[in-house]
C-alpha positions in Angstrom: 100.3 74.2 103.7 97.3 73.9 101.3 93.7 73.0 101.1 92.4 71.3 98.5 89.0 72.9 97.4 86.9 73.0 94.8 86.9 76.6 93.1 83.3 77.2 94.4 84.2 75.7 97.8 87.4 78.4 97.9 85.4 81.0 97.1 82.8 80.8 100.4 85.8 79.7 102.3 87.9 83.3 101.6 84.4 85.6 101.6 83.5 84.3 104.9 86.9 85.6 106.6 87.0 89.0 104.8 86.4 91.9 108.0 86.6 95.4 107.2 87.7 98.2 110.1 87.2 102.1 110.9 87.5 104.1 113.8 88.9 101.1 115.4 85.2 99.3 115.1 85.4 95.6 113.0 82.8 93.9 111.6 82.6 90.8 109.5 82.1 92.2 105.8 79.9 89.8 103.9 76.1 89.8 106.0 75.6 86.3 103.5 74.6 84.9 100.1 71.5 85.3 98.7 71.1 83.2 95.6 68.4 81.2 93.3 69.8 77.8 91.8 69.9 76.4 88.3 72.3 74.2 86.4 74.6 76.6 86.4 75.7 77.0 89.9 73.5 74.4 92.0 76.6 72.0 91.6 78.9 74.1 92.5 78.3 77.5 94.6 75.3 75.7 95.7 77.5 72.7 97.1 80.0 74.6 98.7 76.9 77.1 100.4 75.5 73.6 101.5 78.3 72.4 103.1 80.3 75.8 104.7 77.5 77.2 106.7 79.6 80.1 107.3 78.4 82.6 104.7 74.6 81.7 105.6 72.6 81.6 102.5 69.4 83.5 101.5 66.2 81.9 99.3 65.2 84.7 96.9 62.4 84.7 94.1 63.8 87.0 91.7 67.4 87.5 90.8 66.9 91.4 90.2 65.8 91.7 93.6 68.2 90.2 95.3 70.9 93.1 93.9 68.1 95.4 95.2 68.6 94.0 98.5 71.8 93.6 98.7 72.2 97.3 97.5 70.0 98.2 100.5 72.2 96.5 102.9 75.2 98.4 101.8 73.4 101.4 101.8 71.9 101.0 105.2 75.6 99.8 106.5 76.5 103.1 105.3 79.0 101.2 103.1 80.7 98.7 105.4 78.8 96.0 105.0 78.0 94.3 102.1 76.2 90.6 100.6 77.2 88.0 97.8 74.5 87.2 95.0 74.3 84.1 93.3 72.7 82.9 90.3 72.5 80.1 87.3 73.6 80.9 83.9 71.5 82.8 81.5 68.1 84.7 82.7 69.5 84.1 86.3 72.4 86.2 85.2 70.9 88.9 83.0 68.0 89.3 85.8 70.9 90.7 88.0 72.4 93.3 85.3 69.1 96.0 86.8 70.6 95.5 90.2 74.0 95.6 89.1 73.6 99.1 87.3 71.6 100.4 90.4 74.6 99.7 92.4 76.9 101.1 90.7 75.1 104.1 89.6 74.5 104.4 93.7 78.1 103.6 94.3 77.2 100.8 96.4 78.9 97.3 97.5 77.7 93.9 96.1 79.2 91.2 94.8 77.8 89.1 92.1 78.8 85.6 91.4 77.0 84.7 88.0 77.2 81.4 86.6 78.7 81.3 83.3 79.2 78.7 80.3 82.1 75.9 80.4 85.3 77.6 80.2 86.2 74.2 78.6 83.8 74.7 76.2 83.4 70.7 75.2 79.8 71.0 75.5 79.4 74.3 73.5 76.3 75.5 73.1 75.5 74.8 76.8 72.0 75.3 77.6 71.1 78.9 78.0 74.2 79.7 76.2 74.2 83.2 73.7 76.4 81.7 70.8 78.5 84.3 68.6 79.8 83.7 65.3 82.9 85.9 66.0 83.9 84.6 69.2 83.5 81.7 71.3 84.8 84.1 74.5 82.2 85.9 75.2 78.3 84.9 77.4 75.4 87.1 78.4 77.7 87.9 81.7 80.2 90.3 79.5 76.8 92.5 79.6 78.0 93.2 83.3 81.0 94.5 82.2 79.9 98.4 81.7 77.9 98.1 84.7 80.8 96.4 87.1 83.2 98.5 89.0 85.2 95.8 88.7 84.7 92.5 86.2 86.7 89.1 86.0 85.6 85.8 84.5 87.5 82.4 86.4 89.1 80.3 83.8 91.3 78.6 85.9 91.5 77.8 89.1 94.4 79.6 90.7 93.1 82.7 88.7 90.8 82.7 92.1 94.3 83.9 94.3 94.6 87.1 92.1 90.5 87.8 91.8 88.6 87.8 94.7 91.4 90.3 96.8 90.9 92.4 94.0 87.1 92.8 94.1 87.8 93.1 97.9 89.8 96.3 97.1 87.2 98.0 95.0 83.8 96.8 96.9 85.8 98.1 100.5 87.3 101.4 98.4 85.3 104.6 99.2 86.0 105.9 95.7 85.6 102.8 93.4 82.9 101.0 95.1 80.0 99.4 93.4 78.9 96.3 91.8 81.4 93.8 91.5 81.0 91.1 88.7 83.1 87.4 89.4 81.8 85.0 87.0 81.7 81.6 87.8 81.9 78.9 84.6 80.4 76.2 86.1 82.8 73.4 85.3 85.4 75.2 86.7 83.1 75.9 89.8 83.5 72.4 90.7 87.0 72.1 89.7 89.7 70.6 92.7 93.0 72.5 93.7 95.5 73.0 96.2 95.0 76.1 97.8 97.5 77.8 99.6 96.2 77.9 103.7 97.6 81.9 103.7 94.7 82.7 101.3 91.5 81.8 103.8 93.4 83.7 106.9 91.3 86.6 108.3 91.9 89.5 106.4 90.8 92.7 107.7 90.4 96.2 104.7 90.5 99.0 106.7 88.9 102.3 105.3 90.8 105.4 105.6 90.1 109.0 106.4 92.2 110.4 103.9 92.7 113.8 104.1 93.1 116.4 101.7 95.9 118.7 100.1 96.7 121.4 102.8 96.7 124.1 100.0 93.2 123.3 98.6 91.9 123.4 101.9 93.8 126.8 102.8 92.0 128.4 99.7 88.5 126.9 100.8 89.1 128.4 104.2 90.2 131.6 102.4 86.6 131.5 99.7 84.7 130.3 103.0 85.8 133.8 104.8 84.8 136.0 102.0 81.8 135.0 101.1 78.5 136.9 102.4 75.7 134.2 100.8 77.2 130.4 101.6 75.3 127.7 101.1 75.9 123.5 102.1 74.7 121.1 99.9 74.7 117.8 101.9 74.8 114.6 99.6 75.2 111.2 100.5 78.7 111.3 101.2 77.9 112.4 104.7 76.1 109.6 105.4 78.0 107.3 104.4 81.9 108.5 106.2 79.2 109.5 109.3 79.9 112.9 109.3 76.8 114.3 110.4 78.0 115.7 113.9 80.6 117.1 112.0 78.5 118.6 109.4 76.1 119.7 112.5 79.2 121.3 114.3 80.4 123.2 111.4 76.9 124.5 110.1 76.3 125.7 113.7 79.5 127.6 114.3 79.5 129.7 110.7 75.4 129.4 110.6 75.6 128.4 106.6 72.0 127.2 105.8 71.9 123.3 104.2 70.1 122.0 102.0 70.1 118.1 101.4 70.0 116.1 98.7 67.8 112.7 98.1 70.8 110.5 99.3 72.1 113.4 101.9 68.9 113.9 103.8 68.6 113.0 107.2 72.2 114.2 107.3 70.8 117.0 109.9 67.6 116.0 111.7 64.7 118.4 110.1 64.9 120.7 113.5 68.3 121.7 112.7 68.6 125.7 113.1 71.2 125.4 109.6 68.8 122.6 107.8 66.8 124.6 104.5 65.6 121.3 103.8 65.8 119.6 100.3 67.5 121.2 97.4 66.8 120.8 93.9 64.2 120.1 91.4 62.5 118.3 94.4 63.2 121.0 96.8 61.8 123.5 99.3 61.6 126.8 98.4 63.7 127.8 101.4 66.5 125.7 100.0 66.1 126.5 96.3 65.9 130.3 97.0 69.4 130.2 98.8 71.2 128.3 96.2 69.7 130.5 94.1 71.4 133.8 95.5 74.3 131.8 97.0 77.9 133.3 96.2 79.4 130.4 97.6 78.5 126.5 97.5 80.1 123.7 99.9 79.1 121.0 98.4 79.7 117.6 101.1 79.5 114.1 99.7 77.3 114.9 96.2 78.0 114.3 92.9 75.5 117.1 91.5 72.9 114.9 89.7 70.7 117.2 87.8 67.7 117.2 90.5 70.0 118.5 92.8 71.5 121.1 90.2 67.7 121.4 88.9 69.3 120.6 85.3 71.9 123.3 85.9 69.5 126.2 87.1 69.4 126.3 90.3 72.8 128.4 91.3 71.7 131.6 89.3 74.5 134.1 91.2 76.7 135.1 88.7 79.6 135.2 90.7 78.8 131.7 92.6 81.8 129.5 93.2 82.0 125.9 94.4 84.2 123.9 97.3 83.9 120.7 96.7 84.6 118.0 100.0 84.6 114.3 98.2 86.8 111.2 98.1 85.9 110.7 94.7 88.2 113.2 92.6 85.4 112.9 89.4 82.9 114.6 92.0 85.3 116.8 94.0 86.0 118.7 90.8 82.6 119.4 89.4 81.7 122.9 88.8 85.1 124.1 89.0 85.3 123.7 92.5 88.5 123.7 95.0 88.1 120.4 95.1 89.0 119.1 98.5 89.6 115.0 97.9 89.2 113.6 101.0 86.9 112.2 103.8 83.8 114.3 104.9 84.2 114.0 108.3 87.3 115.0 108.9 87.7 117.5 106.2 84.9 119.2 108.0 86.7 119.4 111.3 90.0 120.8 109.5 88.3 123.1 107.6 85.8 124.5 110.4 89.0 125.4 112.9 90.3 127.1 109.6 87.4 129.4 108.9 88.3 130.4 112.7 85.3 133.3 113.9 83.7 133.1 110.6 80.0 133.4 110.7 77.5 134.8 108.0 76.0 137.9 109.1 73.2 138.8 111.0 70.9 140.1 107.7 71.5 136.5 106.0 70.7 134.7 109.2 67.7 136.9 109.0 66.9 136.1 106.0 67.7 132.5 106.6 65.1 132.4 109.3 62.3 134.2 107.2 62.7 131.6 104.3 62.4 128.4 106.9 59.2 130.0 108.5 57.7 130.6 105.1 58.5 126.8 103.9 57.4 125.5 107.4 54.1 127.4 106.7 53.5 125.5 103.7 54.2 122.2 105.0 51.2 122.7 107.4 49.1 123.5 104.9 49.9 121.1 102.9 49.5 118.6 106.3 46.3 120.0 106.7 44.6 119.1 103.1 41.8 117.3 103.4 40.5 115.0 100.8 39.1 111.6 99.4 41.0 109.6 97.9 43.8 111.1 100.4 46.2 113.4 99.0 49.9 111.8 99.4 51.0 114.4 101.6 48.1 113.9 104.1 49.4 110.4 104.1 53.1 111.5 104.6 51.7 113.5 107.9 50.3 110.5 109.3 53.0 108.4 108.8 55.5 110.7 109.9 53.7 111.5 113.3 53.2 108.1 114.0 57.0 106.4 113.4 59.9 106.3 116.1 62.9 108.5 115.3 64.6 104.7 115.0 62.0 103.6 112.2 63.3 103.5 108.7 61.1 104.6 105.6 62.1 103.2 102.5 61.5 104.4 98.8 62.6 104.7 95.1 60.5 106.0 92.5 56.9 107.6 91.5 55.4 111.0 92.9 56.6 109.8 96.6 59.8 110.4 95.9 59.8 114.0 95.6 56.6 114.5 98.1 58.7 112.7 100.7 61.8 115.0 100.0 60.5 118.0 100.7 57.6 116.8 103.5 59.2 113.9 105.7 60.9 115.2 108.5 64.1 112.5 109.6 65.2 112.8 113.3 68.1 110.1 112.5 70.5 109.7 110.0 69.8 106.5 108.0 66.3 107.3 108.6 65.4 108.5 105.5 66.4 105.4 103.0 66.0 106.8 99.1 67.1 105.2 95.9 67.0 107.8 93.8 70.3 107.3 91.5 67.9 105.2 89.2 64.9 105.6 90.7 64.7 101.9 90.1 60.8 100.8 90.0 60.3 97.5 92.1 63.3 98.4 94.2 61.4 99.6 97.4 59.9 95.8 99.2 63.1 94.1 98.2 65.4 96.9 99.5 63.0 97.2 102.6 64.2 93.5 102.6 67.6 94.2 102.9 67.5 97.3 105.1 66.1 94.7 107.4 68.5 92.2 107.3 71.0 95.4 108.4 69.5 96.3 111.3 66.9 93.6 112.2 66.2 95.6 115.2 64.4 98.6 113.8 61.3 98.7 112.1 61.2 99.0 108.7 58.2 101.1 106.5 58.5 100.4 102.8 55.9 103.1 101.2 55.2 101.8 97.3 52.7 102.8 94.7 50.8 100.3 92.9 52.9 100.2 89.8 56.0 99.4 91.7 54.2 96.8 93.6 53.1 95.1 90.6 56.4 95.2 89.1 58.2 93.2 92.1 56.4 92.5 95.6 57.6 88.4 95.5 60.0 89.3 98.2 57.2 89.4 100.8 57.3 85.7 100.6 61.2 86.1 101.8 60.3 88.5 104.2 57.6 85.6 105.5 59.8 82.5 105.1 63.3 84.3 106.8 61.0 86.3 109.5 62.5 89.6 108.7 58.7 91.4 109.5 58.6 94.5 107.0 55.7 97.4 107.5 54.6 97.6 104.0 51.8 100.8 102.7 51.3 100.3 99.6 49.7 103.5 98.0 47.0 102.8 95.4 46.3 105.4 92.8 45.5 103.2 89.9 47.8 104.1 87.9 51.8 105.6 87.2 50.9 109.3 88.8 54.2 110.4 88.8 54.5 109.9 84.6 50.9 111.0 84.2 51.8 114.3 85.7 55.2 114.7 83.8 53.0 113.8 80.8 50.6 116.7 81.0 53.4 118.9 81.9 55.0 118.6 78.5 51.3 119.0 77.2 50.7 115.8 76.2 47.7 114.2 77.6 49.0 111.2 80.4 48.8 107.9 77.6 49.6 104.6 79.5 49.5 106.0 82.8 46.6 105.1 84.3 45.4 101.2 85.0 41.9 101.5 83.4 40.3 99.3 80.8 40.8 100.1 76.9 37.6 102.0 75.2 37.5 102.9 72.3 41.2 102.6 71.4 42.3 104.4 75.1 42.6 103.6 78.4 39.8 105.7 79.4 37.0 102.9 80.9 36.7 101.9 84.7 40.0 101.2 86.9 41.2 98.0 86.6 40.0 95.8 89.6 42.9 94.9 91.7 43.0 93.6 95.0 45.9 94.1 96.1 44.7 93.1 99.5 44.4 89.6 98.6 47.5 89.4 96.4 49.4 90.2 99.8 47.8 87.9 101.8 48.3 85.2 99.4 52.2 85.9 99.6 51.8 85.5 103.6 51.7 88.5 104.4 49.3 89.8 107.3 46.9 92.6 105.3 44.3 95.1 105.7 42.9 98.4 103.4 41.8 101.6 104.8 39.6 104.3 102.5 39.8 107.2 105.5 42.2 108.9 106.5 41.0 108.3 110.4 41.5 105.0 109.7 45.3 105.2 108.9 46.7 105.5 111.9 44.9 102.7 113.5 45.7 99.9 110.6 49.5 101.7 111.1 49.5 100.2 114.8 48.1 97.0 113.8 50.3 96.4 111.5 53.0 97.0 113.6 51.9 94.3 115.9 51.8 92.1 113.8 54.9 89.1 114.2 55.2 89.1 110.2 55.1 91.1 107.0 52.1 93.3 107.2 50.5 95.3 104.3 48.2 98.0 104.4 46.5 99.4 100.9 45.1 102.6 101.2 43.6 104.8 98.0 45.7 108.2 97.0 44.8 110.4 94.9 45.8 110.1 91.3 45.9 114.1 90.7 46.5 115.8 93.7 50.1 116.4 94.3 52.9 118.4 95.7 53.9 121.0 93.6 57.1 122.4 92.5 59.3 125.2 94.0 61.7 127.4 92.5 63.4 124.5 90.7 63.1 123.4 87.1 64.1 119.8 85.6 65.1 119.1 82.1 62.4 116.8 80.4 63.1 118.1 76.7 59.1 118.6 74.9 58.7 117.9 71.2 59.7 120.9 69.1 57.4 120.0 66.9 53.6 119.4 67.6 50.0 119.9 65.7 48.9 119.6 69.9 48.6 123.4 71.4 49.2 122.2 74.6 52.6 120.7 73.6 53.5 124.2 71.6 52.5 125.9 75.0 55.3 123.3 76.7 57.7 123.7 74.4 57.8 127.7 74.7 57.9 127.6 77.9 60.7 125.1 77.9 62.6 126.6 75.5 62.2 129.9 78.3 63.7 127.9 81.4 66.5 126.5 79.4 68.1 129.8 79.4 68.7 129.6 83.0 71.0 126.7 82.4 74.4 127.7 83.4 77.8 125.8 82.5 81.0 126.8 85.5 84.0 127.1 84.2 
């Protein structure tokens, strides 16, 4: 038996029966299509969208964002869910290779479907088409191939059979996940053939719980038992194999303190007796201080980016040694761990009735303790400053004392980033939704976008800054137009705070950070006058600003009554911020400088790289 389909028409056919199972739970794997038209696929993938309704397709305004959502889905699905992106050849396709490296980097499911030239190549050079005097087999789309997990271009039709089950392997694999690149020439898009009925049956991937080598996780038990000053670092890898009561059980019976990472936290809610609170550059200082002295480190689900390592710094015990729990061997190994390659969750069970009675003693639980009152201490104060323009983490306060433990905030880049990782306290895991891989600026209202389309029955709070907004807020008319209501506060400090403060930290003096008129050669006149209030109504968005921080909480409720996307701008302070605690993070400073300040930087930088450690 066969079907005769056009390529495109195949393609929507197989997606749309593709389930994926765990714990005995199944769930249809592709959420839908999101796509923007042009020559290059409207003919085609268009067609086949327009006539098989069953991979419902998504209107977007800007390819780039559209990855960004999708990313957000998978991230929000913790991993078992994913959606298809669509675009025309040329800009359409090299707007997606942002999104595409933010996937990957984040080790997170989509699938791209770029349009590409005529395989036939009759019509050479096709409009939009990047000609090479060396080859004629190569488009804009190969520039996807560094960023892809996994990359194929369709030349022929039954090339299809082989393709797509192998991007299902890697975008359902635990290990290899990421952006997925199948392009799409668009005369073969539309080209007929008889395809075998066995390729469109329902297929269901189902994703193990592979377990680790019983000797490596003997000698973790055995490192585990004699240590005196252990330490958890919870990455995202928790989230994402669910392993939070596991991580919850384990932390409770040995009482190891944890601290979380950007992508781990909300792995413990913040009123966990274990939970340090973030680790890293962007850390408390309860959790910096213990990695500090730790002899031990369990490190669960993270790959050690250098905020969490604070550029190799933070785990100053000379004798320190690493356990590594991962599915990905690259990670499991870092540091010279034990590397334990296998699933969180249950690695965490087998190796918590291993450790048997272990528990840390009753001087380091004391010590625990007296490290989480003195960071708990600061967190009130800084909940209690009180100025205009706000201070972020006045902001955060609010915010946080007015969402549901359900809600979902959503963020990516700026000085919120690191505010909210220390400050926000999660009550759910998936709470707390943070690109932070590549910190991608413009991801947050287009992954709030996406988050939505996940779980359409929680609300959603994207929290952007001013530059992010102005570098991607389209998606509000999406929001609008599908009905997927986002709570949007966009945070207006007039300028990139986060940059101007890294800037005067290496001595230099904050150039092109601040949105203010040119004088005399600078940026030093009045703040530019944006209304930011009317851009968002104008995108259909319900709106309204707030200059007090009485006024917050208020415009918060409002907003959250409203049936659509609502925005509310409120003023931060460009200067006042959150500082730093015992954590360091490698911005290298000119090493040569007539400037003073910068001389002053660079000594001191030159100081703090000392600390940097290599394990062996």
């Amino acid at each position: 038996m066969t079907r005769h389909l056009t390529v495109a028409q195949a393609t929507v056919a197989f997606l749309s029966q593709q389930y994926v199972e765990r714990d005995g739970e199944e769930v249809r794997y592709f959420g839908g299509c999101l796509g923007i038209f042009g020559h290059g696929n409207v003919a085609g993938l268009g067609q086949a969208l327009e006539q098989d309704a069953s991979l419902r397709y998504y209107l977007f305004r800007n390819e780039q964002a559209m990855v960004h959502a999708a990313s957000a889905f998978a991230k929000a699905t913790f991993r078992r869910r994913a959606l298809v992106c669509t675009t025309s050849v040329g800009p359409g396709a090299t707007n997606m290779v942002t999104g595409a490296a933010l996937a990957s980097i984040n080790r997170l499911p989509v699938l791209l479907l770029p349009g590409d030239i005529f395989a036939s190549r009759q019509v050479a050079p096709v409009l939009q088409q990047l000609e090479s005097s060396q080859t004629p087999d190569i488009s804009v789309n190969d520039c996807f191939k560094p960023l892809s997990r996994y990359w194929d271009r369709i030349q022929r039709p039954e090339q299809l059979l082989t393709s797509l089950p192998e991007a299902m392997r890697v975008l359902t694999s635990p290990v290899e996940t990421g952006a997925v690149t199948v392009c799409m020439p668009q005369d073969v898009q539309a080209e007929a053939f008889d395809f075998p009925e066995e390729f469109f049956r329902k297929r269901v991937w189902r994703i193990p719980r592979n377990r680790c080598d019983a000797g490596d996780l003997q000698q973790a038990a055995e490192w585990i038992q004699a240590s005196r000053l252990p330490m958890i670092i919870a990455g995202g890898g928790v989230l994402y194999s669910e392993a939070s009561a596991a991580l919850a059980a384990f932390a409770a019976s040995t009482g190891i303190p944890v601290g979380e990472t950007q992508a781990g936290k909300g792995s413990l809610p913040f009123d966990h007796a274990q939970l340090a609170g973030a680790v890293g550059a962007t850390g408390t200082s309860a959790a910096n201080i213990l990695a500090r002295e730790a002899d031990l480190i369990i490190g669960v689900g993270t790959r050690y980016s250098d905020f969490t390592t604070a550029s190799k710094t933070a785990f100053q015990n000379p004798r320190v040694r690493f356990v590594n729990i991962n599915v990905c061997e690259l990670d499991a190994y870092k540091h010279a761990a034990v590397a334990l390659t296998g699933d969180a969750r249950v690695t965490l069970d087998e190796l918590r009735r291993l450790v048997g009675g272990y528990r840390i003693d009753a001087q380091y639980c004391a010590r625990i303790a007296g490290l989480q009152q003195d960071w708990n201490r600061e967190v009130e104060r800084l909940y209690g400053i009180v100025r205009e323009p706000m201070a972020q983490s006045q902001f955060i306060r609010v915010l946080n004392e007015f969402t549901q433990p359900a809600d979902i905030i959503v963020n990516a880049a700026g000085s919120l980033p690191g505010d909210l990782h220390k400050l926000w306290r999660t009550r759910q895991p998936g709470g707390y939704h943070m690109e932070y891989g590549y910190s991608c600026m413009g991801y947050e209202i287009a992954g709030g976008l996406g988050i939505k389309m996940a779980h359409p029955q929680r609300e959603v709070y994207v929290l952007v800054g001013d530059g992010s907004y102005l570098m991607m807020a389209q998606e509000i008319v999406t929001s609008v137009q599908e009905g997927y209501k986002l709570n949007i506060v966009l945070l207006d400090n007039h300028g990139f705070s986060s940059i101007g403060g890294l800037s005067r930290s290496c001595g230099n003096e904050g150039m092109g950070t601040e949105y203010r008129y040119r004088r005399d050669g600078k940026y030093s006149g009045e703040a530019l006058p944006v209304d930011f209030q009317a851009n968002a109504a104008s995108l259909g968005a319900w709106t309204t600003r707030v200059n007090r921080i009485e006024d917050l909480k208020a415009a918060l409720q409002s907003a959250r009554e409203q049936p659509r996307t609502s925005v509310v701008v409120i003023e931060t302070s460009y200067t006042e911020r959150v500082p730093g605690y015992e954590s360091w993070w490698d911005v290298p400073i000119a090493e040569v400088s007539e400037s003073t300040s910068v001389q002053s930087a660079r000594t001191a930088y030159e100081a703090a790289r000392k600390k940097q450690r290599y394990f062996f």
